[in-house]
N, C-alpha and C positions, 0 to 999 in steps of 0.2 A: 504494500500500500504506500502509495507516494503521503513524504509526509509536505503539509500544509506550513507554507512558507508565513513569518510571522513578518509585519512591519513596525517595528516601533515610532513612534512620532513624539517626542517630548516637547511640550509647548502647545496651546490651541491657539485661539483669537485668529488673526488673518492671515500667519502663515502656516500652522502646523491643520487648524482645522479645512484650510482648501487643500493641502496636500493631499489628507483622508478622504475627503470627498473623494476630488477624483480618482487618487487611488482604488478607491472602493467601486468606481465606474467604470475604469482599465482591464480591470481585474477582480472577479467576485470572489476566487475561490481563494485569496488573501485574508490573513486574518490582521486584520489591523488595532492598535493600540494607541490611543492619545492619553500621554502622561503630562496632566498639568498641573501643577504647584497649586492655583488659585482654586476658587470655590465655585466661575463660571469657563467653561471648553471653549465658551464662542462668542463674545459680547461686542457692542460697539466702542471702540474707546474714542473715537473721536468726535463720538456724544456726550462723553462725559460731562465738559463744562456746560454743555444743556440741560443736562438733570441737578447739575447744582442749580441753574437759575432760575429752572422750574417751567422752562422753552419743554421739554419732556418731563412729562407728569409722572410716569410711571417708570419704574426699575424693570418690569417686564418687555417694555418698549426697547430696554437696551441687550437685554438676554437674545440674541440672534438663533441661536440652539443649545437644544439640554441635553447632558446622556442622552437621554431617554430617546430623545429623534435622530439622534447619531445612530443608536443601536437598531431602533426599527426601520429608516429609514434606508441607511446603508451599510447595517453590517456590521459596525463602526464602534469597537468598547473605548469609552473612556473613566478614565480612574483622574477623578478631581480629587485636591486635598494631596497630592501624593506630589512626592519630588524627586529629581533624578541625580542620586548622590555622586554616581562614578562610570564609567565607562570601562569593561575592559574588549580591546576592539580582538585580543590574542584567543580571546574566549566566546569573543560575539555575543556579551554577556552586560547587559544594565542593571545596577543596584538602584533600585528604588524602596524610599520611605516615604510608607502610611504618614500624614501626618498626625492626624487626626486619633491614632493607638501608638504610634512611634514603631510598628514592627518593619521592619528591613526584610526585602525578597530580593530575589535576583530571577530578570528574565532575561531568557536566551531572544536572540532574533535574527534574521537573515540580513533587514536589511533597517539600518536606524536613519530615521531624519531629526534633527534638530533644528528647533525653532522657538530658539529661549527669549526673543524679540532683545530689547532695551532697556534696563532702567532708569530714571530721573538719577540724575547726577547731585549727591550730596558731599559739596566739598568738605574735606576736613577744617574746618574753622569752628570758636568758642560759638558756645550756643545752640550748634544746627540739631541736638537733642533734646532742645527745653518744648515743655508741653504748647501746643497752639503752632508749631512748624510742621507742616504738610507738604505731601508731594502729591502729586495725580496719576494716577497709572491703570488703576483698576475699580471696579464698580463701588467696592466695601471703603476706599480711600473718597470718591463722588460721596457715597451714601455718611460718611461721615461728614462733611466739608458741610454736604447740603444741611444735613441737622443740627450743625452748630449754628449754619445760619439762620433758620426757621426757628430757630428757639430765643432767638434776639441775640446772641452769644459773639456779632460780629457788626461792629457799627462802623470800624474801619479794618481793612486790610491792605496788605501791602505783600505785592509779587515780586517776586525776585526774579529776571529775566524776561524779556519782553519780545518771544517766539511767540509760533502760534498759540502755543498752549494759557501762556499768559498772556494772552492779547483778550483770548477767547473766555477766562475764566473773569477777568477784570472787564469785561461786559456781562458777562450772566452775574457780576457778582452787584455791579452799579443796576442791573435789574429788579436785584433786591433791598435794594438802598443802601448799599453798602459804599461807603467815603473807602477809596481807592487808589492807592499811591503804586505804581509802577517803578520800578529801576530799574535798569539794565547799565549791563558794564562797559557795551560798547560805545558806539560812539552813536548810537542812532537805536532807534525801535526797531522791532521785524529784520534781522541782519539777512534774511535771505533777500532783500532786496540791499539797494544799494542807498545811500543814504539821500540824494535827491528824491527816487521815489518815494525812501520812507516815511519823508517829509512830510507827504500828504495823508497818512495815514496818523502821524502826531498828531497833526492839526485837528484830524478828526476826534481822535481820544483827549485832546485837553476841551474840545468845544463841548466833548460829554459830562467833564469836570472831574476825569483822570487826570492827577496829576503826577508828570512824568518826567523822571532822574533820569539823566542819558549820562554815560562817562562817570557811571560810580562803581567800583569794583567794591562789592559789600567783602567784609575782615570779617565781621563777626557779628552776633546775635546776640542782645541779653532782654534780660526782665528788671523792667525799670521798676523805680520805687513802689508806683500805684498800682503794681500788678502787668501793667502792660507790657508789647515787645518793641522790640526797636531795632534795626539794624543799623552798624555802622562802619566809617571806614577813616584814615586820617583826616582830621579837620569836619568831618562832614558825620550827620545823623540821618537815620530817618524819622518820618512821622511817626508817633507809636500807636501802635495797632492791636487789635485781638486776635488776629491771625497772620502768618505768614505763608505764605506757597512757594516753596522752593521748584520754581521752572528754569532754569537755567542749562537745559538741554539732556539728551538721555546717553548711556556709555552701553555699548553692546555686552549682554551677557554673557563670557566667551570663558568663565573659569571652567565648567564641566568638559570643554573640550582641549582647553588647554593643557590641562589634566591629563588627559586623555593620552594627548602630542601629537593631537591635529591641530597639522600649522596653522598659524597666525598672520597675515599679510600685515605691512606698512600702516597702514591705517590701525592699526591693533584689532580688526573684528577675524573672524574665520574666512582659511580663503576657499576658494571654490571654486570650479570648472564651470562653461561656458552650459555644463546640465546642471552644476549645483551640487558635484561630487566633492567632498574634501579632500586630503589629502589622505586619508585614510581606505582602504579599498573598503567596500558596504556602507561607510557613512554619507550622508548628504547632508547638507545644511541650508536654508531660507529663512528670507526677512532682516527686520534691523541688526542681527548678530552677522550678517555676513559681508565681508568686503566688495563692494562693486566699482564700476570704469565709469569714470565720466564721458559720455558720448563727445563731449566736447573738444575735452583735453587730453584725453588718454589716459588719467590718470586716478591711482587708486581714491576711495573715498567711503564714507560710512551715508547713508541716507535712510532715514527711518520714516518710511510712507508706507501706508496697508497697501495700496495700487501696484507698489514695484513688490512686497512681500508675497500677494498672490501671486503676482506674473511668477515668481520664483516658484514657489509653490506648485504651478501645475507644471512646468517644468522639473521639478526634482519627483514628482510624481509620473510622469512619461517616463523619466530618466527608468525608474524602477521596474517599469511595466514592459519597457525593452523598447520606447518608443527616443526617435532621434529628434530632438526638440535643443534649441538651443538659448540661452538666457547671454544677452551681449555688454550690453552698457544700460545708463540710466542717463535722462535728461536733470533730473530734479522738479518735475513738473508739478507745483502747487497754489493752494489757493486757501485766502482766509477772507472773511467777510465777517466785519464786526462795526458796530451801529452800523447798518445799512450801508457801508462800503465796501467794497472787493476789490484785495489785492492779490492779482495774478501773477505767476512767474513760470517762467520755463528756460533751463539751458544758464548760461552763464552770465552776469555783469560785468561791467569793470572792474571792480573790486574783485569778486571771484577773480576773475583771467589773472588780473595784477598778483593776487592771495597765492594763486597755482601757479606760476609761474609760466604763462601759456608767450610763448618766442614768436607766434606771427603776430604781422602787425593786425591790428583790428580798429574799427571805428564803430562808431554809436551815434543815432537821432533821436531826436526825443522831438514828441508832437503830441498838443492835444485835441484829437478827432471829436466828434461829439457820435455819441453811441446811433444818431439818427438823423435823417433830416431836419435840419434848425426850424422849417415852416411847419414841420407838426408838433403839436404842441408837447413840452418837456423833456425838448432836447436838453444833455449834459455833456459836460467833458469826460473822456477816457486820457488820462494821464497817461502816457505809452512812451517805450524806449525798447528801441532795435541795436542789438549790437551784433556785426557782420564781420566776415574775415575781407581784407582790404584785396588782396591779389585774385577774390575770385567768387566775392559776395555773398559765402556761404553763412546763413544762416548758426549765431554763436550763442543767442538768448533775447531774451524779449522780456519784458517784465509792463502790465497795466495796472492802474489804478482808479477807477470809478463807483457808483451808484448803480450802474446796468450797462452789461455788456463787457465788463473786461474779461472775463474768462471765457468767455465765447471767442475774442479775438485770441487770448494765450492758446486754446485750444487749437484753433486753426494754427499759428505758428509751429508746436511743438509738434503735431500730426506732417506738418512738411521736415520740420526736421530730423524729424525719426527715420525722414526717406531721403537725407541729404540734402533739403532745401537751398535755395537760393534767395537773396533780394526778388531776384530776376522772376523765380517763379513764385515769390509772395505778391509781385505787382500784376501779375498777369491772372492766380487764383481766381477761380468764378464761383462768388458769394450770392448766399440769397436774400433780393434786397426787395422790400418794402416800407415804406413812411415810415411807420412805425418801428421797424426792425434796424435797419442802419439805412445804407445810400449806396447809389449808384457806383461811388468810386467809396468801396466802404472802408473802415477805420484801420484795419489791418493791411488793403491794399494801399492805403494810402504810404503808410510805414516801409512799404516795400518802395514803392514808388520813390519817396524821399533818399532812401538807401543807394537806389539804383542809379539815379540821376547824381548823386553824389559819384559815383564809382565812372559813370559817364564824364563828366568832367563840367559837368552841368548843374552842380549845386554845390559848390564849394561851402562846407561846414565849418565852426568854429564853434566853442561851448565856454560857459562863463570863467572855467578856468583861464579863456584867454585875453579876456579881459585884465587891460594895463600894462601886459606884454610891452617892452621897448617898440617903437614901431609900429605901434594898432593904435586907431580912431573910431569910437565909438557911435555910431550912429542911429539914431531913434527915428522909425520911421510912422510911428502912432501920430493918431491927428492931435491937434496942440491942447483939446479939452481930455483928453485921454492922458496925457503927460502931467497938465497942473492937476489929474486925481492922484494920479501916483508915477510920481518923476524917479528915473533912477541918476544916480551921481555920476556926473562926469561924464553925460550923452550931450551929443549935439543932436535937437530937433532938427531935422527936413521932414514934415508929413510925407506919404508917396504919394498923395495929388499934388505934390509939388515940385516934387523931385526934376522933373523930367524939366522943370524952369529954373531950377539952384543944383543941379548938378556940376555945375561949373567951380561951387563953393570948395568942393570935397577935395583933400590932400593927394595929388595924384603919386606921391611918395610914399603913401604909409598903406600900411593893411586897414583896408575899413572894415571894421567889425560892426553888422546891420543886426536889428532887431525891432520886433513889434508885439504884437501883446499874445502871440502866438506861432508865428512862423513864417505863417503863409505869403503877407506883406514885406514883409523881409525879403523872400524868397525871389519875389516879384523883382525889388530894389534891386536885390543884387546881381538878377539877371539882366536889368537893365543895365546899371553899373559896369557888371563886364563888358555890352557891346560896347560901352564906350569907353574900352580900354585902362577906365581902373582896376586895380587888386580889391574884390569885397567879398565876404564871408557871411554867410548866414547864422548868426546865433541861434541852431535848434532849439525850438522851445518856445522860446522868445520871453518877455515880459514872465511871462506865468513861471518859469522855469529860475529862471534871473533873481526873480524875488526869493524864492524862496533859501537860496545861496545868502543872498544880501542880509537877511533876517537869521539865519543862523553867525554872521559875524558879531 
């Protein structure tokens, strides 16, 4: 009698429970195993900050699957409550502890996946174990958080870290009237974008009456005289609070494999083959514990997204079933939406390229499109930036920021660059356009457009860093009641209804650096400008872009 091959799976949620799924769809006469530490196999965490704010009403709502439909539905045992103490791969043999009685078994298996995901990163500094410091990760951490707050137990908090998790927790938490103090260490909010766009997403969290620390590395934690908490760092406090949430980013769980002496890539997580093999022959490994490739740059990196954890997932699951599937690189493709704005991203910024050390040369536009035609009524801006490889347009990241419609356009970008995009063929894409839905020449093609015509030799760009450059003239080409609302320093007015009669005015020695409350006017200028043989530059952006540089000085 052939014996019945076993699959062990340690970890549930979005990468070990899709694994089993399909696993159990490949292949029925498998018997599979999900071993998970927690008390839920399959839940949403990226609803979590929804169930503190009370956006999800119900803990049911986030339970995705229970044993019980794993087992009847496909096969599928899982043992909750239990942990995976050790690995011996010589014996094809896993120790696992009951928690719940403490007894220690060991099972045998043919073939193990791991999918231990990420923890919240708790640095060693005074304080991070005084009562009221919390982290997010799992439903019973939510279900506590929420019922301090329901109990009246939390009139101020204060986040540490200002990702998505803290972005998104400091609005469900201002939901429930909760006085809200953010820090982050960087130099800006949301570090997956780059600090111009983050700008606009600040703006939004102070107009909510989040008030936000940028550039404070918190030292330490204590409890102040009256009971309360407080973080602090040289010279500097924070506001004191009745709770604190340690977000400050998550560290792959990788001791049970390390252990093991399945290797470890550069980035520190598990590394893995192009199906999600380690380096061990029968193990696999998926999700935020494994090392992946930046599509961009080539190079290694840790990225903890449920989207890139499944795609692994049903890959390490063909992988098993004898099926040739491969798992290549990752964009970074995300999105957060808090008070009623969305910040999209995909692929790489300046900051990143600069961070990674990326050696071609690259450029970036920034424009803000309006998600629709301006004649129907409530139209907005999409805050958007393209960055492109210089010798041949290739599509390097995008990043939007609005009220409606930025993720629709991130979406179409990252879907072209998953197939090697271009500028080229972002201006040429056929979108679908109604009043209501975007325009003719819509928001995303427009970005290519701008891209391409730069690469063509036909829109010469400049960006507010080069503003005061030895040899640049600054020029504003807003009309003159557009300038006394809000003048910037050091422009000289020409309106462009004027231009084309004071062009004569203009340094024919210097770089003119053009700008208008947007782009587009500029864009005009400056093509005009060139036929008549001056040097001018388009400041992308324009005005909207401009300021917001000028106001963090």
């Amino acid at each position: 009698m052939t014996k019945q091959p076993v699959t062990l799976i340690v970890g549930g949620v979005a990468g070990g429970a899709t694994a089993a799924a399909r696993l159990s769809r490949l292949d029925s006469g498998r018997r599979i195993v999900i071993i998970e530490r927690g008390a839920h196999v399959s839940f949403a965490n990226c609803g979590l900050p929804y169930y503190i704010g009370g956006v999800i009403e119900e803990k049911k709502s986030l339970l995705l699957a229970s044993p019980e439909l794993f087992l009847e539905r496909y096969g599928i045992e899982v043992l909750t409550r239990h942990e995976a103490l050790a690995i011996h791969p010589e014996s094809s043999t896993l120790e696992v502890m009951n928690l719940e009685t403490g007894e220690t078994v060991t099972m045998a298996y043919d073939e193990l996946v791991l999918a231990p995901g990420a923890a919240p990163f708790r640095p060693p500094m005074p304080g991070i174990d005084l009562p009221g410091v919390m982290t997010l990760r799992n439903v019973p951490d939510a279900e506590k958080m929420r019922d301090l707050v329901r109990r009246g137990g939390v009139r101020r908090a204060l986040i540490i870290g200002a990702g998505f998790i803290g972005l998104e927790v400091a609005e469900n938490l201002c939901l429930q009237g909760v006085e809200v103090e953010l820090v982050e260490g960087g130099r800006h909010v949301l570090p997956p974008l780059d600090a111009p766009m983050s700008a606009y997403v600040e703006q939004v969290l102070r107009r909510e009456g989040v008030h936000v620390e940028t550039n404070r590395l918190v030292r330490g934690l204590r409890r102040t005289d009256n009971g309360t908490l407080q973080a602090y760092s040289e010279g500097w406090e924070s506001r004191e609070a009745d709770m604190v949430l340690l977000s400050i980013g998550v560290r792959p769980e990788t001791e049970l494999a390390r252990s093991a002496g399945i290797r470890l890539g550069t980035a520190g997580a598990i590394l893995v083959d192009t199906q999600m093999r380690t380096s061990i022959p029968g193990i696999w490994a998926v999700g935020d514990a494994v090392e992946v490739r930046s599509r961009v740059t080539g190079k290694a990196m840790t990225l903890a997204l449920a989207g890139v954890a499944q795609k692994q997932a049903r890959i390490a699951a063909g992988s098993i079933a004898g099926r040739r599937e491969e798992f290549h690189s990752v964009l970074g493709t995300g999105v957060l939406r808090v008070f009623g704005t969305t910040a999209a991203m995909t692929g790489m910024n300046p900051e990143g390229l600069a961070r990674m050390g990326y050696d071609e040369e690259w450029e970036y536009v920034d424009a803000h499109p309006f998600q629709h035609v301006t004649y129907y009524p409530g139209a907005e801006n999409i805050h958007m930036r393209l960055v492109y490889r210089v010798r041949d347009g290739l599509i390097l990241g995008a990043s939007a920021v609005g009220t409606d419609g930025a993720a629709r356009r991130i979406d179409v970008i990252a879907a072209l660059m998953g197939k090697g995009g271009t500028v080229y063929d972002l201006e040429e894409v056929e979108l679908c356009y109604s009043p209501q839905e975007g325009a003719a020449k819509d928001a995303a093609n427009l970005m290519g457009m701008m891209a391409a015509n730069h690469l063509r030799g036909l829109h010469p760009v400049a960006h507010v860093e080069d503003i005061g450059h030895p040899g640049t003239f600054l020029l504003d080409v807003r009309e003159e009641a557009e300038v006394a609302r809000t003048p910037y320093p050091g422009a000289v007015n020409i309106p462009l209804s004027r231009l084309r009669q004071r062009w004569r005015e203009l340094p024919k020695d210097r770089d003119i650096l053009v700008f208008c409350q947007m782009g587009a006017r500029a864009y005009n200028a400056v093509r005009y400008l060139n036929n008549q043989g001056l040097t001018a530059r388009n400041i992308t952006g324009g005005y909207l872009t401009m300021s917001l540089v000028l106001n963090r000085r």
